[in-house]
LOTI-997153 format. One record per residue (C-alpha): x, y, z; residue in one letter. Coordinates in steps of 0.25 Angstrom, whole numbers, plus 2048, in hexadecimal, padded with zeros to 3 digits. Example, Ala and Ser with C-alpha at 12.3 -4.5 7.8 and 13.67 -1.06 7.14 Angstrom:
<sites>
8317EE81FA;8377FC81DS;
</sites>
This chain:
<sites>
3F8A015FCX;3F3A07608X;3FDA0B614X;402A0161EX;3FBA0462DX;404A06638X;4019F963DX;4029F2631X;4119F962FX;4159F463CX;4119E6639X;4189E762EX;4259EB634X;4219DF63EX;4229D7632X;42F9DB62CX;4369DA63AX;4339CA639X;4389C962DX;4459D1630X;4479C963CX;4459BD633X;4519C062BX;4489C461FX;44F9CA613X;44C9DA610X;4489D6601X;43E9CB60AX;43A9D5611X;4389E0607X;42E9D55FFX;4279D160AX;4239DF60DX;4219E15FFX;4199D35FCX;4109D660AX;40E9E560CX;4109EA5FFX;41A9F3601X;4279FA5FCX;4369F5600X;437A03606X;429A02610X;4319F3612X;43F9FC617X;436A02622X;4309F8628X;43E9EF627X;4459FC62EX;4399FD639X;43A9EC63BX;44A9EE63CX;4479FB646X;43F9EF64DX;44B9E464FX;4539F1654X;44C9F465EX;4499E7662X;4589E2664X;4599EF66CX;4539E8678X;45B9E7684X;4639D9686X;45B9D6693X;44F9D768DX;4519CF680X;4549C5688X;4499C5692X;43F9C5685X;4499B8681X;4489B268DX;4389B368DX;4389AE680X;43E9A2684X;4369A068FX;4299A1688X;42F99767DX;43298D688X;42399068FX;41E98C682X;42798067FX;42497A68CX;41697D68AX;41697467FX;41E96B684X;42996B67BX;432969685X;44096967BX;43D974677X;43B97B685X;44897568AX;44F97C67EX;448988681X;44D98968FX;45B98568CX;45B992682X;45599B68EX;45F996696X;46A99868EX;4649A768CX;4639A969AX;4719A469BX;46D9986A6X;47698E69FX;48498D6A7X;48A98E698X;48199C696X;4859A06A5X;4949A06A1X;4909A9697X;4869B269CX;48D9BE69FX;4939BE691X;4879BC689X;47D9C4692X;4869CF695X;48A9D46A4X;47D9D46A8X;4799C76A7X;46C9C16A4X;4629CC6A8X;4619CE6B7X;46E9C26B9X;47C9C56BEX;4849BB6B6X;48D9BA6C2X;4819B56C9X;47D9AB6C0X;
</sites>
């Protein structure tokens, strides 16, 4: 069996992060990598350490901006649902961001606790 491109590798290591951020069992994942590449439980320990390495690094971002790219997210969901007219669905997606940004008058009571001293990113919660 001829040696995996670089490319293919890091498709492969794309593959094994969705299935690890699934909740996927090791012995799962070992088969599959084993059923669909053709390769050894050891090869599968590599591309399972460099996936892990992945999720590492991706909780190292800052608090601000997960929760920009969360509230974008949001925002495009709600774009869509109202697009569609699913209007239920849109409200319920507003109440979540919201909630997130801390707008309810329950969520202000709690912002500072939950959001730390700063506050939502560029509010005072003393201003709120």
């Amino acid at each position: 069996m001829p040696k995996a491109t670089k490319a293919e590798v890091e498709h492969r290591i794309d593959e094994v992060y969705d299935l690890l951020i699934n909740r996927i069992t090791y012995r799962a994942v070992i088969g599959y990598g084993a059923n669909k590449w053709g390769v050894k439980e050891r090869q599968m320990n590599v591309y399972i350490s460099r996936a892990l390495e992945r999720m590492k690094a991706a909780n190292k971002e800052s608090e601000e901006d997960l929760l920009a790219k969360t509230v974008a997210s949001y925002q495009s969901i709600y774009a869509r649902q109202v697009a569609d007219k699913d209007y239920g669905g849109a409200r319920l997606t507003l109440d979540s961001l919201s909630r997130l940004q801390g707008l309810t008058s329950k969520d202000k009571k709690n912002l500072a606790a939950t959001l730390g001293q700063k506050g939502y990113v560029g509010f005072d919660p003393e201003e709120i």
